[in-house]
TIMI-2910 file (N, C-alpha, C, CB; in pm, 1 decimal, decimal comma, always signed):
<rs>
+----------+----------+----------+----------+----------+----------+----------+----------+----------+----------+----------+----------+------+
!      n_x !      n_y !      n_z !     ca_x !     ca_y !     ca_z !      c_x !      c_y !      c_z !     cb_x !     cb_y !     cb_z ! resn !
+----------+----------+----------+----------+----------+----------+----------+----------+----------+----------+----------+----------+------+
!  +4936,7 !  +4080,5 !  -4638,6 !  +4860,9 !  +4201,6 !  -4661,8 !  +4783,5 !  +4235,5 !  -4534,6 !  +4765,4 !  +4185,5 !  -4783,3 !  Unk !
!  +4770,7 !  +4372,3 !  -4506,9 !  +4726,6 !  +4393,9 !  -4365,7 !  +4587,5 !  +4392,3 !  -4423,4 !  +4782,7 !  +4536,4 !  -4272,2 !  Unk !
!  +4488,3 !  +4372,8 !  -4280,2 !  +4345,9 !  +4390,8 !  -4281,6 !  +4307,7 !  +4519,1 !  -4220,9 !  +4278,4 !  +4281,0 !  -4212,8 !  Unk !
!  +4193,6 !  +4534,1 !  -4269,7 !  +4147,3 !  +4643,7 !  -4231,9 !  +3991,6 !  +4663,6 !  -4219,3 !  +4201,6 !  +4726,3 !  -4311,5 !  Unk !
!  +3933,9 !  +4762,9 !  -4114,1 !  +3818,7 !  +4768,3 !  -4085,7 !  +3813,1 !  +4923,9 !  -4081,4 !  +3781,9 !  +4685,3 !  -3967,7 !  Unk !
!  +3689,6 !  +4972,6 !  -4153,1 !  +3681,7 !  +5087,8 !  -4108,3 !  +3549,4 !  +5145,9 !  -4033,5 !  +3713,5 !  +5152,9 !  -4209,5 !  Unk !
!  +3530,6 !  +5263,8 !  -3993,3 !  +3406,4 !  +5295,4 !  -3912,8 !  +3397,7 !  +5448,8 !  -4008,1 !  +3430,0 !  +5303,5 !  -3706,1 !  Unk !
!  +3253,6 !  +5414,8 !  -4072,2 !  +3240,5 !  +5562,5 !  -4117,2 !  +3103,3 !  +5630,1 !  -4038,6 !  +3221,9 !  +5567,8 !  -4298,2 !  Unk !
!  +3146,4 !  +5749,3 !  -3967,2 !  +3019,3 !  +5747,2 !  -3918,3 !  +3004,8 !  +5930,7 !  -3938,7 !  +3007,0 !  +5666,0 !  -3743,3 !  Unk !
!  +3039,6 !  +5977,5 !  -4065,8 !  +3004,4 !  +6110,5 !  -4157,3 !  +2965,6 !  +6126,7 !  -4290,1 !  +3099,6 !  +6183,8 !  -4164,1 !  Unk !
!  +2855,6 !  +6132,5 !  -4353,7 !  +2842,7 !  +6182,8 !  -4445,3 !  +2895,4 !  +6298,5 !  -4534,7 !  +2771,4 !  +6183,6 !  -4424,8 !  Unk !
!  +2933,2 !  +6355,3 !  -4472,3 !  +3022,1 !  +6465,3 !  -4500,6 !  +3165,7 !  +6453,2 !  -4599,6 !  +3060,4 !  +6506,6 !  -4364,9 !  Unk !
!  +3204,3 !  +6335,4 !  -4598,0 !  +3346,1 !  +6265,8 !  -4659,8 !  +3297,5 !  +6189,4 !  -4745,9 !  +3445,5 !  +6178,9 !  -4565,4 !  Unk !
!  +3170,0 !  +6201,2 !  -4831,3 !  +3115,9 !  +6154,8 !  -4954,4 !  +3237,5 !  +6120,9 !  -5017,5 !  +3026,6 !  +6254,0 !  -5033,9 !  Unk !
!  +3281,2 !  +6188,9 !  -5033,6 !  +3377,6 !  +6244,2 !  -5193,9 !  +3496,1 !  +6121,0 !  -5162,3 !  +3473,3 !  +6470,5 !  -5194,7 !  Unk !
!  +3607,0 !  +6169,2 !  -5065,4 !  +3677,8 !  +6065,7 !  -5005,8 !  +3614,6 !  +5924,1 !  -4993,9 !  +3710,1 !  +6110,3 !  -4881,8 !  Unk !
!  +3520,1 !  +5944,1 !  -4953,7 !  +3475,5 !  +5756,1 !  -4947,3 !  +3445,4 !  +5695,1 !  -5067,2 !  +3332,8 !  +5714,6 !  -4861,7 !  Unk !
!  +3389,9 !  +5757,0 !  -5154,2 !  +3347,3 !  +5738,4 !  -5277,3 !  +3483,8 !  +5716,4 !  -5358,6 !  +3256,3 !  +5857,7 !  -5323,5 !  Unk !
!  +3540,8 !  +5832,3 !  -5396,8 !  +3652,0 !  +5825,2 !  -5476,3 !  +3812,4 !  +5757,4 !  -5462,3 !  +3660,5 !  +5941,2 !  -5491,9 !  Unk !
!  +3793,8 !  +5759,0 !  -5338,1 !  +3914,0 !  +5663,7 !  -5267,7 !  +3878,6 !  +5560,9 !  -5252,3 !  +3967,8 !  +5690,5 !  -5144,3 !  Unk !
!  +3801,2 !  +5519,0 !  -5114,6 !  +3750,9 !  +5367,2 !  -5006,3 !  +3684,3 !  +5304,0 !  -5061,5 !  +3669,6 !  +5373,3 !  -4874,6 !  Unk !
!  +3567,1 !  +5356,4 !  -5150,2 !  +3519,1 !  +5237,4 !  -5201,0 !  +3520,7 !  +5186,9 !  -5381,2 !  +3380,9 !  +5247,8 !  -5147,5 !  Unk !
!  +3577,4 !  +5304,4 !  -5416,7 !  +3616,8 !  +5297,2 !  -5530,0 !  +3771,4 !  +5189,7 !  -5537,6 !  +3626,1 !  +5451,5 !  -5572,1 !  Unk !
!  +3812,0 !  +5211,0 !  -5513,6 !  +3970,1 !  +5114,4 !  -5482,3 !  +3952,2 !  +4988,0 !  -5384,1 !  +4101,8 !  +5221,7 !  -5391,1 !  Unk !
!  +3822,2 !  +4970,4 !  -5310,7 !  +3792,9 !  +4837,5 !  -5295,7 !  +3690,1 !  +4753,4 !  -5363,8 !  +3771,6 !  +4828,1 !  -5184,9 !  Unk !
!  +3603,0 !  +4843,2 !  -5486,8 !  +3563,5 !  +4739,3 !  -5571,3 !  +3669,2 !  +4737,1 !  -5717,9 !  +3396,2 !  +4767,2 !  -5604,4 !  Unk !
!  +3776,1 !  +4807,6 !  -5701,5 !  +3851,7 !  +4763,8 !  -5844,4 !  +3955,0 !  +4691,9 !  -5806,6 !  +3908,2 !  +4880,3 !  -5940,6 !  Unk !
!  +4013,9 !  +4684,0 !  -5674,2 !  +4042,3 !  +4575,3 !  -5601,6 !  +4229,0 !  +4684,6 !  -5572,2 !  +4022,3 !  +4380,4 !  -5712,5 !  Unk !
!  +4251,9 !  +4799,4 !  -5583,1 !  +4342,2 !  +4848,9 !  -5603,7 !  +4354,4 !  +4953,9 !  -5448,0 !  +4329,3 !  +4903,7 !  -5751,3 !  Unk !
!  +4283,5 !  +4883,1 !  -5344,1 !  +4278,5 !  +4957,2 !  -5199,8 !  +4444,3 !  +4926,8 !  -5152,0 !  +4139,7 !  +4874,8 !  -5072,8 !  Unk !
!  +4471,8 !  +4828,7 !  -5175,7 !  +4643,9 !  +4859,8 !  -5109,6 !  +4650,7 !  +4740,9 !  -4946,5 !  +4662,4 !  +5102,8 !  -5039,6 !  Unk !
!  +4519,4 !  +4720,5 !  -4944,8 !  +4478,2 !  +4665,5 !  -4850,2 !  +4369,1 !  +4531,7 !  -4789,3 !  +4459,6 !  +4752,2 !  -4826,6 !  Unk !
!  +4356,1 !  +4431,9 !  -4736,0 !  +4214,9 !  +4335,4 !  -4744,5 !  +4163,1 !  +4415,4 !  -4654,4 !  +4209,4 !  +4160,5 !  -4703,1 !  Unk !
!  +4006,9 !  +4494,1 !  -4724,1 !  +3948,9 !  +4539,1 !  -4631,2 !  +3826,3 !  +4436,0 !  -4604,7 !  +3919,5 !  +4677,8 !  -4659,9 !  Unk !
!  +3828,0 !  +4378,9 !  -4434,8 !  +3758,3 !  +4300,3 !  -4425,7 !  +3579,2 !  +4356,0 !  -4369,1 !  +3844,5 !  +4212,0 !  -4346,3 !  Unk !
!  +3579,8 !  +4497,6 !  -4310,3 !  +3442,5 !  +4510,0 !  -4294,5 !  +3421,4 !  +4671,7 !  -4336,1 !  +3393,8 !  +4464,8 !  -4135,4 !  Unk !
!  +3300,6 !  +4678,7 !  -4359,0 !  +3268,3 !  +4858,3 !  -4331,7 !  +3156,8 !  +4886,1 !  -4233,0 !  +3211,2 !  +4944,4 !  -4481,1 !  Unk !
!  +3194,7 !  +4951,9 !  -4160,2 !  +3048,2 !  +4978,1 !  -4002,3 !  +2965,1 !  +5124,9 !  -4046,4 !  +3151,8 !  +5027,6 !  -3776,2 !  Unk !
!  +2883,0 !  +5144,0 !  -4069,6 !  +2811,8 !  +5300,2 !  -4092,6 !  +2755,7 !  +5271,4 !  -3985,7 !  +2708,2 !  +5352,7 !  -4226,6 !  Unk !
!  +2778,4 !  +5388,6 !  -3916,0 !  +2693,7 !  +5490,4 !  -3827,4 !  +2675,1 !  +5620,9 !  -3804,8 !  +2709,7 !  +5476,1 !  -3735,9 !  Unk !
!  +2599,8 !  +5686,8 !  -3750,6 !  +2578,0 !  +5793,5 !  -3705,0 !  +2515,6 !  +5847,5 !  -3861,3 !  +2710,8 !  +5861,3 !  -3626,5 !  Unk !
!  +2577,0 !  +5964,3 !  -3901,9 !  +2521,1 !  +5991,7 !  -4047,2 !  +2527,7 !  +5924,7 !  -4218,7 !  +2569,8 !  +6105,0 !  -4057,7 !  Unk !
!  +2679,0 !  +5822,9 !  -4141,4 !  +2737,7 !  +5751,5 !  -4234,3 !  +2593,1 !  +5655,5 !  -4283,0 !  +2880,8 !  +5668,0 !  -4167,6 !  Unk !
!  +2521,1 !  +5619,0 !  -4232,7 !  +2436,1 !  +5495,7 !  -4275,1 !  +2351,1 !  +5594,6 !  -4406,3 !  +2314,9 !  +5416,1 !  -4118,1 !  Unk !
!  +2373,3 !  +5672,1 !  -4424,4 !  +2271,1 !  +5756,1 !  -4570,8 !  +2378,0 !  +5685,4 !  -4664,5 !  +2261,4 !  +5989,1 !  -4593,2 !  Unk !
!  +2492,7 !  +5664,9 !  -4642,9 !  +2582,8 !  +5586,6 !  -4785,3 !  +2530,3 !  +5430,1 !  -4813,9 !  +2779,3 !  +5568,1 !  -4744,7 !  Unk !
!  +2464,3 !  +5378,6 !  -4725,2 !  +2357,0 !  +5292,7 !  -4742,0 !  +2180,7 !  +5268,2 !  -4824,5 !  +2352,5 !  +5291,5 !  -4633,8 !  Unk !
!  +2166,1 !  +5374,5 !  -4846,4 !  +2027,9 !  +5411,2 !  -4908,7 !  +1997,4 !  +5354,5 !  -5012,5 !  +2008,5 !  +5535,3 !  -4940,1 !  Unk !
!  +1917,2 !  +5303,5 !  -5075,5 !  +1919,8 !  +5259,5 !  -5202,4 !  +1902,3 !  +5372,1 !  -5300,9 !  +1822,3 !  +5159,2 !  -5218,6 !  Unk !
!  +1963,4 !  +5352,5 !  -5371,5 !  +1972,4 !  +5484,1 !  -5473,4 !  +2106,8 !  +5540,5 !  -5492,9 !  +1886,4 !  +5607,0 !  -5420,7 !  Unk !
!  +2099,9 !  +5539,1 !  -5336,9 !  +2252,2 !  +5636,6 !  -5376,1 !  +2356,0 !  +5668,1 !  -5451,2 !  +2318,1 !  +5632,1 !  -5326,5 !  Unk !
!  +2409,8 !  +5778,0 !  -5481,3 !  +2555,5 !  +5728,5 !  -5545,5 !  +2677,8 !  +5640,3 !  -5536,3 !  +2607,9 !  +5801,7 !  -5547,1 !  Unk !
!  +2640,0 !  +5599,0 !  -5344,6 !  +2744,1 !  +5536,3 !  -5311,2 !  +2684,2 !  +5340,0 !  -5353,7 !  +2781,9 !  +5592,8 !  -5128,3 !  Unk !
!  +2619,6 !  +5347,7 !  -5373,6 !  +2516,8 !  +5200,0 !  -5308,4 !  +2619,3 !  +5100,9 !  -5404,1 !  +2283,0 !  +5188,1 !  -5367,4 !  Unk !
!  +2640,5 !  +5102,3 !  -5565,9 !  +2733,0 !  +5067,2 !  -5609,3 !  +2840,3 !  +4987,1 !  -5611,2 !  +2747,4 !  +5116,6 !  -5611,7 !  Unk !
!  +2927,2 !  +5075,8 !  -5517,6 !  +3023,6 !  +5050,5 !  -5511,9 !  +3035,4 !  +4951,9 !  -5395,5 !  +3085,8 !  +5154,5 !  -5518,0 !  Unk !
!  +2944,7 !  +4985,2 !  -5273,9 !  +2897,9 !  +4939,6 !  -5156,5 !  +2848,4 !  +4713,3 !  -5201,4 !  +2731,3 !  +5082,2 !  -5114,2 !  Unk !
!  +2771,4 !  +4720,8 !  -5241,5 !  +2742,2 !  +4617,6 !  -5321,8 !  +2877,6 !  +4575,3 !  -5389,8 !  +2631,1 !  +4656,8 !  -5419,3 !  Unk !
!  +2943,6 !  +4626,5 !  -5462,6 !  +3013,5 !  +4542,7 !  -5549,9 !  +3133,5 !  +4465,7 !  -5393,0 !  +3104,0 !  +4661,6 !  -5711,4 !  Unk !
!  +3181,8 !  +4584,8 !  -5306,5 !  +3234,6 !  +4552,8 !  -5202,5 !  +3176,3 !  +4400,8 !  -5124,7 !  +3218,5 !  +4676,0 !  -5127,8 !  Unk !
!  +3052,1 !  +4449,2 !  -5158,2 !  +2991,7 !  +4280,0 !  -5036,9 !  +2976,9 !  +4205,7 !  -5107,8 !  +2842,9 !  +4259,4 !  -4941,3 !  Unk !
!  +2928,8 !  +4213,9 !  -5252,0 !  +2910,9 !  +4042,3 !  -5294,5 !  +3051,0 !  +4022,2 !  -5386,5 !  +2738,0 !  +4000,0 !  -5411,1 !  Unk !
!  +3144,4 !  +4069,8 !  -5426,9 !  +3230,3 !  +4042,4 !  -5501,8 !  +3332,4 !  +3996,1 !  -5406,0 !  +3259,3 !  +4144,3 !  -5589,2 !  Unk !
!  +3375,4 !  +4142,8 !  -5315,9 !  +3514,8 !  +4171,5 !  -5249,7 !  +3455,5 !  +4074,7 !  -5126,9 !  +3568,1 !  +4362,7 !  -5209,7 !  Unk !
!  +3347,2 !  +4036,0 !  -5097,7 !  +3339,4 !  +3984,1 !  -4946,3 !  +3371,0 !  +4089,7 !  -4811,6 !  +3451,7 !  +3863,5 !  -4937,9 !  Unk !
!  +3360,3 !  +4164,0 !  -4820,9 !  +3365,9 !  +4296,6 !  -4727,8 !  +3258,5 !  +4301,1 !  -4651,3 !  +3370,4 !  +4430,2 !  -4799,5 !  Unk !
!  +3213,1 !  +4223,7 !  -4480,6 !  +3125,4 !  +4272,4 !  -4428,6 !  +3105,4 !  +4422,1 !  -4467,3 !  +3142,9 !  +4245,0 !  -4307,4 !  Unk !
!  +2951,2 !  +4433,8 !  -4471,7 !  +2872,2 !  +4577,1 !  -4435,6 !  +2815,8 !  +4586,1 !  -4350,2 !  +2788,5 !  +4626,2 !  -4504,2 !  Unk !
!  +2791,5 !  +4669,9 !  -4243,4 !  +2745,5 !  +4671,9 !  -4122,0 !  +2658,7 !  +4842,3 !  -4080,3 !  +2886,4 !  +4631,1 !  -4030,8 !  Unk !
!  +2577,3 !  +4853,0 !  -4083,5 !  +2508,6 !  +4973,6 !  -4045,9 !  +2463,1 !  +4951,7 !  -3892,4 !  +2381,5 !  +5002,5 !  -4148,3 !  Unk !
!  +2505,0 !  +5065,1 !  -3805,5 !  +2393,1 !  +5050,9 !  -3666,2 !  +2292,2 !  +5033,4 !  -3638,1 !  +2372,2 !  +5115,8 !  -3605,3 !  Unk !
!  +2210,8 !  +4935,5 !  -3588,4 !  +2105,0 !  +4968,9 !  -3571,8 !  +2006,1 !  +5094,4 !  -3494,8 !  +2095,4 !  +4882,2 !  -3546,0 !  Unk !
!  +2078,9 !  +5153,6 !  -3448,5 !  +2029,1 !  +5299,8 !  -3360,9 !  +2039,2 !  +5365,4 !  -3439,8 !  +2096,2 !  +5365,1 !  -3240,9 !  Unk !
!  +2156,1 !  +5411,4 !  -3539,6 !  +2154,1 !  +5502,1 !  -3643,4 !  +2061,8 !  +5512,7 !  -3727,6 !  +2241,0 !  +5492,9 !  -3705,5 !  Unk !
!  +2029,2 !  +5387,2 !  -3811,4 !  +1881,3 !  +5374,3 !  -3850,5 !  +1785,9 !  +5384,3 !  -3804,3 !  +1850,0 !  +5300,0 !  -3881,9 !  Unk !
!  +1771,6 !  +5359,8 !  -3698,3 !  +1630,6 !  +5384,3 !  -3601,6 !  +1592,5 !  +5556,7 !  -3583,6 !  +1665,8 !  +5311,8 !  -3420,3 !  Unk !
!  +1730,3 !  +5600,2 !  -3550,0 !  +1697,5 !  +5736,9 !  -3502,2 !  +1699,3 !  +5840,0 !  -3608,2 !  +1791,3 !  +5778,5 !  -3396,6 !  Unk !
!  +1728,0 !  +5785,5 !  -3748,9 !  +1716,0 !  +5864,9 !  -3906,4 !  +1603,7 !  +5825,1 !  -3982,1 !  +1841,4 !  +5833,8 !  -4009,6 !  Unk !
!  +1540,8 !  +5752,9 !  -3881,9 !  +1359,6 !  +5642,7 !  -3958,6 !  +1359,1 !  +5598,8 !  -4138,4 !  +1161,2 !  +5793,4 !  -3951,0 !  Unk !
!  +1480,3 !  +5507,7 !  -4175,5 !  +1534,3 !  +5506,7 !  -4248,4 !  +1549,4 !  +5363,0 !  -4287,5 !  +1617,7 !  +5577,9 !  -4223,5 !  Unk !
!  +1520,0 !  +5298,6 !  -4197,2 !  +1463,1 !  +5134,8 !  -4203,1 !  +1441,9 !  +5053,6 !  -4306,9 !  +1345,8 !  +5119,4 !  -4157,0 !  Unk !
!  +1382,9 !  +5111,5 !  -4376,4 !  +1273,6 !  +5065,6 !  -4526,0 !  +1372,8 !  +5101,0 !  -4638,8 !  +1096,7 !  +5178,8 !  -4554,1 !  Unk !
!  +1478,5 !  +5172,0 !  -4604,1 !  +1550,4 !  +5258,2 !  -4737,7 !  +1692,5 !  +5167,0 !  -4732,4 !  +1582,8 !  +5469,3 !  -4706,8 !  Unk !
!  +1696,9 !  +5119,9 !  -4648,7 !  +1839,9 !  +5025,6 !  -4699,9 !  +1873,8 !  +4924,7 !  -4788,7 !  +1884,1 !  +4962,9 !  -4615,5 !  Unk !
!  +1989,9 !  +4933,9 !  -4808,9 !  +2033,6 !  +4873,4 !  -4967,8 !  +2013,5 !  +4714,6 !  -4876,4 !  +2248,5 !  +4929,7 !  -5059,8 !  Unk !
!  +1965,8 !  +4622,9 !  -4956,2 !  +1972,8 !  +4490,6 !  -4952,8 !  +2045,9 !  +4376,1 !  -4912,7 !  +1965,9 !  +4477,7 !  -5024,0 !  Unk !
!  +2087,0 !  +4331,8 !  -4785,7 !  +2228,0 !  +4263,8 !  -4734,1 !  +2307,4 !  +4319,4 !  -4661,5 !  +2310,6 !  +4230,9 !  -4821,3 !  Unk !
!  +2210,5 !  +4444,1 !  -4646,7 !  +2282,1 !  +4534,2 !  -4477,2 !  +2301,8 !  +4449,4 !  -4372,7 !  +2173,3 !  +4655,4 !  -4391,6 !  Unk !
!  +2375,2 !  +4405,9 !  -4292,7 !  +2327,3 !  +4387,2 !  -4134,1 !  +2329,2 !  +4470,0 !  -4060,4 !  +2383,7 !  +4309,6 !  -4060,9 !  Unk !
!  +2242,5 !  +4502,6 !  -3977,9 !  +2228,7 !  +4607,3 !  -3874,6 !  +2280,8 !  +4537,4 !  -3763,3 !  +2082,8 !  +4664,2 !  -3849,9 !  Unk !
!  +2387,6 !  +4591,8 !  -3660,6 !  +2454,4 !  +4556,0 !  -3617,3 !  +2419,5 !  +4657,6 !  -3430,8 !  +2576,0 !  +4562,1 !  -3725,8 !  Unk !
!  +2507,4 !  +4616,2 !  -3419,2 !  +2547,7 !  +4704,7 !  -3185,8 !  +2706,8 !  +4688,2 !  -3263,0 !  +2502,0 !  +4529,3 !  -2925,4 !  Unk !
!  +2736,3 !  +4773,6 !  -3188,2 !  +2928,1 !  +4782,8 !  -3193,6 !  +2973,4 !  +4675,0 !  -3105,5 !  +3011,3 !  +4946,2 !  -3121,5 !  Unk !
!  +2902,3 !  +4609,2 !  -3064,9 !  +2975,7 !  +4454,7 !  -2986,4 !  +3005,2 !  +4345,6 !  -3113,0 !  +2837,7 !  +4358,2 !  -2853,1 !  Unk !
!  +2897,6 !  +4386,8 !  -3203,3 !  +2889,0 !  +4276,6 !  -3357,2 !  +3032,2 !  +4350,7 !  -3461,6 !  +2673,3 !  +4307,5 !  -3476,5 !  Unk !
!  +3054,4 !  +4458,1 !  -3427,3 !  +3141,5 !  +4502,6 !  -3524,8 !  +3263,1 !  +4465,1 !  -3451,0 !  +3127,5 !  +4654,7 !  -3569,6 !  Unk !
!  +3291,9 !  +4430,9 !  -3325,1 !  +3373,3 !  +4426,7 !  -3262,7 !  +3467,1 !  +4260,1 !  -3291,8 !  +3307,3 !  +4466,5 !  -3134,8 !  Unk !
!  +3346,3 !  +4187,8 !  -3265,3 !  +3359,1 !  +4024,8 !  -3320,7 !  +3397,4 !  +4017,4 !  -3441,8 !  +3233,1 !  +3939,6 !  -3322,5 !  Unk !
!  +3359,4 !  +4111,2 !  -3539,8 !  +3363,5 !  +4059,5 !  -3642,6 !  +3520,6 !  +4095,4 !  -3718,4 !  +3236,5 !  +4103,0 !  -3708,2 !  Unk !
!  +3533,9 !  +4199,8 !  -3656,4 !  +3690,9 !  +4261,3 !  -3655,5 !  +3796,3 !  +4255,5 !  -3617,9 !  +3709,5 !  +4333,1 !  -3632,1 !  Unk !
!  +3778,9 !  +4132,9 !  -3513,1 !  +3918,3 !  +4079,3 !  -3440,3 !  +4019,1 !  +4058,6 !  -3510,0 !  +3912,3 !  +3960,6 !  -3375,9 !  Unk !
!  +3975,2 !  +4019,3 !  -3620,3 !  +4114,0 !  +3950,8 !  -3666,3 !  +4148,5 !  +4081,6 !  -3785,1 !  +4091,6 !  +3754,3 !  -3747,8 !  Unk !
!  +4084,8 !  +4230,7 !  -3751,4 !  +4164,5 !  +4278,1 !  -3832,1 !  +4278,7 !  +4325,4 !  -3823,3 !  +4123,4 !  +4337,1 !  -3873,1 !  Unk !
!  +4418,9 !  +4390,7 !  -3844,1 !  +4516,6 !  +4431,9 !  -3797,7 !  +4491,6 !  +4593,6 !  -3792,0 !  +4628,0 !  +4377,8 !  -3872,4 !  Unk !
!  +4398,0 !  +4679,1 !  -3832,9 !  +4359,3 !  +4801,5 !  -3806,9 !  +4258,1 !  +4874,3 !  -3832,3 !  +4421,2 !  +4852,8 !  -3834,3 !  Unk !
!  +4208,1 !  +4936,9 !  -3730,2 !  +4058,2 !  +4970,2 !  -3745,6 !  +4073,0 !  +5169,2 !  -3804,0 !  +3958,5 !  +4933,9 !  -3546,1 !  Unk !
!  +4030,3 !  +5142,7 !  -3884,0 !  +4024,9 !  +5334,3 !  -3897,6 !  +3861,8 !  +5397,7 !  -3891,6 !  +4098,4 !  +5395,8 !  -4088,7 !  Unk !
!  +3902,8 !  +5517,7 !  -3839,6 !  +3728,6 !  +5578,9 !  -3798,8 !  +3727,8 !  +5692,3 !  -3912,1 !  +3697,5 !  +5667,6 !  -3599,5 !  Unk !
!  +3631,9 !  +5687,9 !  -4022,3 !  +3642,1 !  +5825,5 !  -4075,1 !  +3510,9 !  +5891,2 !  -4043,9 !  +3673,5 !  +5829,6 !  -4231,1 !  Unk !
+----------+----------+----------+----------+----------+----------+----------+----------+----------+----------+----------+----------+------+
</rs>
């Protein structure tokens, strides 16, 4: 089964991430081992506690084992610090980089 890493760094693709990516990697029916998820840029609001996405996000890290990874600049520069879901790591893209070697494909949405 191929691995996979993705980089979401839009809020904008709610719907898609939600109803596809992370919905089909906590019912386990992604097609794929997805081994991490990186938020940045606007993507880290799918991180928030509350959210609609937070959920699915969670069931991904403690069930599926799916690093989660938010930027740390992204958070910094959205002052958003205090609002993240629980078991984030805030990461540099050198940490997402390590942690992804061994995936066989990285996708950016």
């Amino acid at each position: 089964m191929k691995k996979i890493a993705y980089i979401i760094s839009r809020d904008g693709s709610g719907e898609y991430i939600q109803d596809s990516i992370l919905k089909s990697i906590a019912d386990r029916t992604h097609g794929a081992h997805v081994i991490s998820l990186y938020f940045i840029e606007n993507g880290v609001y799918f991180l928030v506690k509350g959210s609609r996405r937070a959920k699915e996000i969670m069931i991904a890290m403690h069930e599926q084992d799916v690093k989660i990874f938010a930027s740390k600049q992204s958070i910094k520069e959205r002052k958003i610090e205090n609002m993240m879901l629980d078991g984030i790591e805030l990461a540099t893209f050198d940490s997402f980089y390590k942690i992804t070697q061994e995936a066989d494909h990285i996708i950016s949405i």
